[in-house]
C-alpha positions in Angstrom: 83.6 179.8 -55.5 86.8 182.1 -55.8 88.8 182.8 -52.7 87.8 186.7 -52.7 83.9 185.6 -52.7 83.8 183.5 -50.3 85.9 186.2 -47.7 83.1 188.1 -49.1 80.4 186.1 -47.8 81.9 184.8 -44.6 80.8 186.4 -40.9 84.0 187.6 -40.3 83.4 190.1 -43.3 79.9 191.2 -42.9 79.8 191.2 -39.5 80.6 193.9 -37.0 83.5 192.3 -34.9 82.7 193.7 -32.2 78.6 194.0 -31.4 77.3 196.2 -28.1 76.0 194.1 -25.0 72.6 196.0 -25.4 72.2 194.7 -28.9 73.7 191.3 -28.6 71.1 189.8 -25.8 68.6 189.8 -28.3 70.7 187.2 -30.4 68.4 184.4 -31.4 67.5 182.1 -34.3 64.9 183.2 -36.7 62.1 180.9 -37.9 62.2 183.3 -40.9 65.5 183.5 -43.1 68.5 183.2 -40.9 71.8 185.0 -40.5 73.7 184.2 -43.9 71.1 183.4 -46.1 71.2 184.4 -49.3 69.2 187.7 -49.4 70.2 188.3 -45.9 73.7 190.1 -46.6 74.0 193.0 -48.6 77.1 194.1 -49.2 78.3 197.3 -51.7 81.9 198.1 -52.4 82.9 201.3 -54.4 85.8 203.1 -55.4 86.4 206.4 -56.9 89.5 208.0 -59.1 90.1 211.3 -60.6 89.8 210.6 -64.1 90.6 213.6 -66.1 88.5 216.3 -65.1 86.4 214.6 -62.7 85.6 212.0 -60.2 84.9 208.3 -61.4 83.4 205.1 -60.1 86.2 203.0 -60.6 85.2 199.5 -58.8 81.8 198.4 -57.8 80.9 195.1 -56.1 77.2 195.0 -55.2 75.0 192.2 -53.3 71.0 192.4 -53.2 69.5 194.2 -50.8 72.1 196.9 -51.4 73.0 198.2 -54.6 73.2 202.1 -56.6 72.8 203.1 -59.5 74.8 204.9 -62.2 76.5 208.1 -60.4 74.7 211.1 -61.7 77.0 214.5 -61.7 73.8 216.7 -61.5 76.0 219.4 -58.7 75.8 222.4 -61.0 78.4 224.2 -58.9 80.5 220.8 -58.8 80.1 219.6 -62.3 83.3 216.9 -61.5 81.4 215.4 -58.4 79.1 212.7 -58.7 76.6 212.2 -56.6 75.7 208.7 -55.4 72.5 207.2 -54.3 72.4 204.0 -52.0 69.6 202.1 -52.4 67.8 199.0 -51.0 65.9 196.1 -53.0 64.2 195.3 -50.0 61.6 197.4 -48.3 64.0 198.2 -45.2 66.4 196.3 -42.6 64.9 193.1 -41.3 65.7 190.9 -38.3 68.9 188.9 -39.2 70.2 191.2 -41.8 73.8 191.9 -42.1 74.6 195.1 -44.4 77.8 196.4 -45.5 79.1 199.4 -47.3 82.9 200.1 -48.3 83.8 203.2 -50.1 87.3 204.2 -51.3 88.0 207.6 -52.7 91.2 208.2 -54.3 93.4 210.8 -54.0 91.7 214.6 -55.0 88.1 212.8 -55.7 85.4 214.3 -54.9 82.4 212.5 -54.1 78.6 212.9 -52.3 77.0 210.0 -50.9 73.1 209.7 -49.8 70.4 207.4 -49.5 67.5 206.9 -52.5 65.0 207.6 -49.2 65.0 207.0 -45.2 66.2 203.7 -43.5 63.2 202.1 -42.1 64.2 198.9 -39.3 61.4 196.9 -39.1 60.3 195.2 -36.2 62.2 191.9 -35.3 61.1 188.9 -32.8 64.2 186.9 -32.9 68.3 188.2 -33.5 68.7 192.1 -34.6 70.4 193.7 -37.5 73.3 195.3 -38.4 75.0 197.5 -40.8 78.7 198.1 -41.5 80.1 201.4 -43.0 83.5 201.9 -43.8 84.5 205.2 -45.3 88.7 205.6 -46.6 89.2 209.0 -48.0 92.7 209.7 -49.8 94.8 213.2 -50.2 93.3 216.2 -51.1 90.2 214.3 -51.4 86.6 215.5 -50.5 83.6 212.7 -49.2 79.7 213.9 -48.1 78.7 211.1 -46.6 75.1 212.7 -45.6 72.1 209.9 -45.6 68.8 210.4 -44.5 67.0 209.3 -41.4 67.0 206.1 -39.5 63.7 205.5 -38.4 63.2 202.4 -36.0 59.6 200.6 -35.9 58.2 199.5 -32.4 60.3 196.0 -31.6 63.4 197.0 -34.2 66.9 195.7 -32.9 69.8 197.8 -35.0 73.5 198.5 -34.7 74.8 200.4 -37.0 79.0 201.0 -36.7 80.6 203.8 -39.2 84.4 204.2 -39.4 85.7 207.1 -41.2 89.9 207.1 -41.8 90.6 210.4 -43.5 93.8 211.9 -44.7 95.4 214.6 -43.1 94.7 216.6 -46.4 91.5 215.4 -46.5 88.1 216.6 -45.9 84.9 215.0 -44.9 81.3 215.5 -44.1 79.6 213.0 -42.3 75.8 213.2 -41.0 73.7 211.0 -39.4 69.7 211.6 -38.6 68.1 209.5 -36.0 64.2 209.4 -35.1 62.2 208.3 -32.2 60.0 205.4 -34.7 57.0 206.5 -36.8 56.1 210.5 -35.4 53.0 210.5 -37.5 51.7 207.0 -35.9 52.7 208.4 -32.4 55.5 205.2 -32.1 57.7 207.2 -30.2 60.8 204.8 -28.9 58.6 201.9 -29.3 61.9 200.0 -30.3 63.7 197.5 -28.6 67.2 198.8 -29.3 69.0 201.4 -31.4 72.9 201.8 -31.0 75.2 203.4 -33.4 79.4 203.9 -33.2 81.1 206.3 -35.5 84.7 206.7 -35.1 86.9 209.1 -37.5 90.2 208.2 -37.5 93.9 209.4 -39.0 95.4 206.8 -41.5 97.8 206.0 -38.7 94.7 205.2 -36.5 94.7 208.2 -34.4 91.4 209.2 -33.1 89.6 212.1 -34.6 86.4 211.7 -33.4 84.5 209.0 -31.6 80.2 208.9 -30.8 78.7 206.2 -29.5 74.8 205.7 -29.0 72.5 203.2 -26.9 69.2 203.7 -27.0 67.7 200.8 -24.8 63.8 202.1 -24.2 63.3 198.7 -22.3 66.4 198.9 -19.8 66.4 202.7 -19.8 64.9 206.1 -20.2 65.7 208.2 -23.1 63.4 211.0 -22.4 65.1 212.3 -19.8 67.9 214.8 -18.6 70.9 214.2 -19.7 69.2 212.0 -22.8 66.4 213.2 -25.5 64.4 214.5 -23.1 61.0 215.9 -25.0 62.9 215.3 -28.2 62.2 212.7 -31.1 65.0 214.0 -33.5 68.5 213.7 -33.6 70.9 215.0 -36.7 74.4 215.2 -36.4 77.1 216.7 -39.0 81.0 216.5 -38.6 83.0 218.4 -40.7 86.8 217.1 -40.9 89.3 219.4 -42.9 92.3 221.4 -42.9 90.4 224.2 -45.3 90.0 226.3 -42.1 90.6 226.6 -38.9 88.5 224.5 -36.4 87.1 228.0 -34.7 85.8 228.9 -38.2 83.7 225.7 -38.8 82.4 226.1 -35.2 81.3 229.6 -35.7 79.9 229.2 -39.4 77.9 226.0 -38.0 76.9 227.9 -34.6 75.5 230.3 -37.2 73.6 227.6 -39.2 71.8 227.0 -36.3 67.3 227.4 -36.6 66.1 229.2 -33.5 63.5 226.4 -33.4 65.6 223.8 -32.5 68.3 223.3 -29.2 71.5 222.1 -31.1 75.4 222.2 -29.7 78.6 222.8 -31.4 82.0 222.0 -31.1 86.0 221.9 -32.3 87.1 218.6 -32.9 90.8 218.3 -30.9 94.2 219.4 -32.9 92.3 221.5 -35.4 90.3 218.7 -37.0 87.1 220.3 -37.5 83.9 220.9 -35.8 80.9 219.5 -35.0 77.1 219.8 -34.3 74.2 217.8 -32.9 70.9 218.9 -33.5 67.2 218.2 -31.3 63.9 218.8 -32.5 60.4 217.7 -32.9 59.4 218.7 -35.9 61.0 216.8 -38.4 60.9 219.3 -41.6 62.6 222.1 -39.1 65.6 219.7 -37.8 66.0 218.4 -41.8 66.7 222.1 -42.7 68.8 223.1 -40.3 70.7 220.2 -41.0 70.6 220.9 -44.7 71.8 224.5 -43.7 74.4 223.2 -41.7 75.7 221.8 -44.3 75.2 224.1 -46.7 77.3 226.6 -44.7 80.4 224.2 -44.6 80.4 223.5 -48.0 80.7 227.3 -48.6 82.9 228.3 -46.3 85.2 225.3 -47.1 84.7 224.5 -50.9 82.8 227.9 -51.5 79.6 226.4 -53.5 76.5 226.2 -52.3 74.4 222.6 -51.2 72.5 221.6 -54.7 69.0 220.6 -54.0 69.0 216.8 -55.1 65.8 215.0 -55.6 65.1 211.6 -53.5 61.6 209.6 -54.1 
């Protein structure tokens, strides 16, 4: 085994370093396949160049469960732009998986990101599971990082931690949709845990933006003030870039917003950006006003409209 694959496949890799208290109590041994196993750690490595006239996969390392395939440049207003679909062999996150994602976009790529369909956490008895993203977009580049929903099961045990380090000259979409468990069998925060960190950072490590999630059902309520109250949906989008002035993003998001739904929006601090988190209970209305959300970024910042891509 070369040096490089086994750094690959060893904890310190595929492993968060650093794993929430509320998450880490359920650490346990498995009767099933343990922490380590093969089949148990996915890991998916890209990178991206301008080539020529448009954006290329470059690099590609992929381990089963995770894996894409070919990038398909199907944007008709972004013709240079492939899009990329992140997909699972497995039927979902399982109890002692260990997934990580690293994507590198060179300098003026341009690059979206999404997932084949919705990240289902099935339920676990013993350990949890975890997923690593790490995100490294160059100068002048552009990243959508925009997957769909995490849906937790009743008993599912998941940390998910997403670092973004972005160029000054950079700009970046990020989303994230979080549901209550299975709306349509009524599994409303049936899980045991569900805790997610995203930070977005400078290149120099200076904070851009930090959010950090527990959702502990069993230790605490999330239905209350101050929490998700009579929600079951959650969407964020943060838009990064030096394209426009923070105010602008704020205001074109603010304006994004479906009358249906209560959402917030914000500047990000020194002109970064803005952001907005979205609540709902009807899962079609908060996907479209995400969708819209960032449909209205992309043309006030890049000035083409979202393309409708298809997902199974």
């Amino acid at each position: 085994m070369s040096d490089v694959v086994a750094q690959r496949l060893s904890s310190d890799h595929y492993a968060p370093a650093t794993i929430p208290s509320e998450v880490r109590e359920f650490a346990g041994s498995p009767d099933t396949l343990p922490v380590g196993h093969p089949g148990k750690v996915g890991l998916l490595e890209l990178g991206f160049e301008r080539v020529g006239a448009r954006t290329e996969l470059v690099r590609r390392f992929q381990k089963s469960p995770l894996q894409i395939m070919r990038p398909l440049y199907v944007d008709p207003s972004r013709p240079d732009l492939p899009v990329v679909y992140l997909m699972s062999t497995g039927g979902g996150v399982v109890q002692a998986d260990r997934l990580r994602l690293d994507v590198d976009c060179g300098a003026d790529t341009a690059v979206h990101l999404t997932t084949q369909a919705a990240t289902k956490v099935h339920h676990m008895d013993a350990d949890f599971a975890t997923q690593t993203v790490g995100l490294c977009v160059g100068p002048q580049a552009y990243l959508e990082y925009l997957p769909d929903a995490l849906i937790p099961y009743p008993g599912a045990r998941f940390y998910q931690r997403t670092t973004v380090t972005v160029d000054p000259t950079a700009t970046v979409l990020v989303g994230e949709v979080l549901m209550a468990g299975r709306l349509a069998r009524r599994e409303q925060h049936q899980y045991d845990v569900l805790a997610t960190d995203l930070e977005i950072a400078d290149a120099d490590g200076g904070a851009v933006a930090i959010d950090r999630i527990r959702f502990s059902p069993h230790r605490f309520s999330v239905t209350g003030p101050g929490v998700l109250g009579e929600h079951t949906l959650m969407a964020t989008l943060f838009v990064v870039s030096p394209l426009r002035p923070a105010a602008a993003i704020a205001d074109a998001l603010h304006g994004a917003i479906a009358d249906q739904v209560t959402a917030g929006v914000s500047v990000l601090p020194d002109e970064r950006g803005a952001w907005v988190r979205i609540l709902g209970t009807d899962s079609p209305t908060v996907q479209m006003t995400l969708r819209r959300a960032w449909d209205t970024a992309r043309r006030l910042l890049i000035g083409v409209p979202a393309p409708l891509l298809r997902k199974t």
